[in-house]
C-alpha positions, 0 to 999 in steps of 0.5 A: 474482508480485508482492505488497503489504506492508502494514505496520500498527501502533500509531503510539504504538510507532513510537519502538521501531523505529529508521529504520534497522532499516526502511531496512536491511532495505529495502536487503537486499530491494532487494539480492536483486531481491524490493522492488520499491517501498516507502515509509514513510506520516506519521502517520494525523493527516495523512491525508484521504479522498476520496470521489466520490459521485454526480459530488460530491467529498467531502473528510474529515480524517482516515484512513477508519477508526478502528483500533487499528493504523494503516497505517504504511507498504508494501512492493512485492515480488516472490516465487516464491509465498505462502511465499516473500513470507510468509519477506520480509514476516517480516523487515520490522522493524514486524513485531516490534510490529504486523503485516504483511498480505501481498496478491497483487497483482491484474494489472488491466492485464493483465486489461484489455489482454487484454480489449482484445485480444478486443473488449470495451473500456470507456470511463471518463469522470472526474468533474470538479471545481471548480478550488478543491476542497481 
């Protein structure tokens, strides 16, 4: 089963953990099949939100919300169940110095294509944008 590691902490404390404890760690777990995916974010300084309400873009700097503990980075594993994701994500270094949610991935495709298979299709259409939207 796969889940979503989603590394929160304090970006203040990010000097305590060194790239290479997290890069390490990020080796084993590629090592033993269990990351799928990962990557580190940049500072939520950097973050913009999207929004679409209505067909009307709307485009906000800054992270959609004000917390103590910011997101820092993921991790996409694989694991046989909740325990076992749980033992992974408790090895991830920022674990030490803020905290890691663990979330079964949701099968949307699956879920879809099986829809599919059985008659009920859905069609989406996008919104479109003018070509000079931030």
């Amino acid at each position: 089963m796969k889940y979503l590691c989603l590394v929160y902490l304090n970006e203040e404390r990010l000097d305590e953990l060194p790239d290479e404890d997290c890069v390490g760690y990020d080796t084993e777990i590629r090592g033993s099949g269990h990351c799928l995916a990962s990557e580190a974010l940049e500072p939520v300084r950097t973050a913009i939100t999207v929004r679409v309400r209505n067909g009307k873009l709307s485009v906000t700097d800054g992270p959609f919300a004000e917390t103590k503990e910011q997101l820092a980075g993921f991790y996409m594993i694989e694991a046989r169940d909740l325990n076992e994701a749980i033992r992974v994500a408790s090895g991830i270094p920022p674990a030490r110095v803020g905290c890691i949610e663990v979330r079964p991935i949701r099968p949307i495709r699956e879920t879809v294509a099986a829809r599919s298979g059985a008659g009920k299709t859905r069609s989406v259409v996008a919104p479109s944008f003018p070509e000079d939207a931030p």
